[in-house]
C-alpha positions in Angstrom: 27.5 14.3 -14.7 30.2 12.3 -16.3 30.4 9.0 -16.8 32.0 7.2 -20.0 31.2 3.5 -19.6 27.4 1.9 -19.8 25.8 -1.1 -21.3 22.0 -1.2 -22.3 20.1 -3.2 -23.4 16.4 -5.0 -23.3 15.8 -8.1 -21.2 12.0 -10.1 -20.7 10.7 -10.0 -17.8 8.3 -13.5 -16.5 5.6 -12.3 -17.7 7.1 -11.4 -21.5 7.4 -7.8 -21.1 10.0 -6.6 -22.4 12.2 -3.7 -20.5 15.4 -1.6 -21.1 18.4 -2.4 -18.2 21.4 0.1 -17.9 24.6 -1.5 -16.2 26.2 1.1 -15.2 30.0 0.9 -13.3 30.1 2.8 -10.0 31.2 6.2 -9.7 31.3 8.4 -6.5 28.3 10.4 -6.5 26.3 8.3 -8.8 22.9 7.3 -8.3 19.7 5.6 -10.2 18.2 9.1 -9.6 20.6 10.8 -11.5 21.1 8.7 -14.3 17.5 8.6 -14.7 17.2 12.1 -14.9 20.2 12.7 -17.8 18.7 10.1 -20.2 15.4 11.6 -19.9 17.0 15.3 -20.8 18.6 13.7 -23.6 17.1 10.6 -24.6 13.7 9.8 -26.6 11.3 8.1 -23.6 11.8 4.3 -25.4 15.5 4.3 -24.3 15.0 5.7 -20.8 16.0 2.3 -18.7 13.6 1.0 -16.4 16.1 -1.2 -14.1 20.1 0.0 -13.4 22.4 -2.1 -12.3 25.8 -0.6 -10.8 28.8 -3.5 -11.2 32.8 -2.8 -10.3 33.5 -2.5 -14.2 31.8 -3.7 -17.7 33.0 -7.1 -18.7 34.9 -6.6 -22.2 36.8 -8.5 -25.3 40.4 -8.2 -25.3 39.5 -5.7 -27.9 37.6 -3.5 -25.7 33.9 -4.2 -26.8 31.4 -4.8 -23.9 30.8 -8.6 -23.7 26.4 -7.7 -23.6 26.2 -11.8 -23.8 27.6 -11.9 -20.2 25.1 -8.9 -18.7 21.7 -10.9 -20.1 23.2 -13.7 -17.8 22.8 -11.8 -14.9 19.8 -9.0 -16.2 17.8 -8.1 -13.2 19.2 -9.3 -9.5 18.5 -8.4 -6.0 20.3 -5.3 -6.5 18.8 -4.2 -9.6 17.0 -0.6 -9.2 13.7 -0.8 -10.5 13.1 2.5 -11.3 9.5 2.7 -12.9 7.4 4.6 -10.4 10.3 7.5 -10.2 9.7 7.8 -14.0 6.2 7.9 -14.0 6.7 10.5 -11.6 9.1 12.6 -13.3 7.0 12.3 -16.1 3.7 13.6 -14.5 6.1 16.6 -13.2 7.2 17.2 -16.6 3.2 16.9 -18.3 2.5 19.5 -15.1 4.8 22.3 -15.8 
């Protein structure tokens, strides 16, 4: 898998939990799944994401950094992937083999 831009970062939830979002721009052949299953490859467990969001493209300075400030504004929507029960899963796999 190949991707080269992503944004992540944590957000609070309601109820003052805290969780890791990835904002991820779409790419053909791209899923939550996926990504999901790279970061836990090659990522310690507290990164791995718990929500991914796909947008058009990361919103960015006319320097090139990603503007984070303007993703918190819009953290978690209606087309947010909660991904928490497909991590607990994977990782019951992975305490199984």
């Amino acid at each position: 898998m190949k991707f080269r831009d992503a944004a992540a970062y944590p957000v609070k939830l309601d109820h003052d939990e805290e969780v890791m979002i990835a904002i991820v721009p779409k790419i053909k052949n791209l899923n939550a799944e996926r990504i999901i299953d790279f970061c836990m490859e090659n990522m310690p467990n507290f990164w791995i994401p718990n929500y991914i969001r796909f947008v058009e493209s990361l919103p960015r300075t006319p320097t090139g950094r990603v503007q984070k400030y303007l993703l918190r504004d819009q953290a978690i929507t209606d087309d947010t992937f909660n991904m928490k029960d497909y991590i607990i899963k994977k990782l019951k796999e992975m305490g199984n083999r």
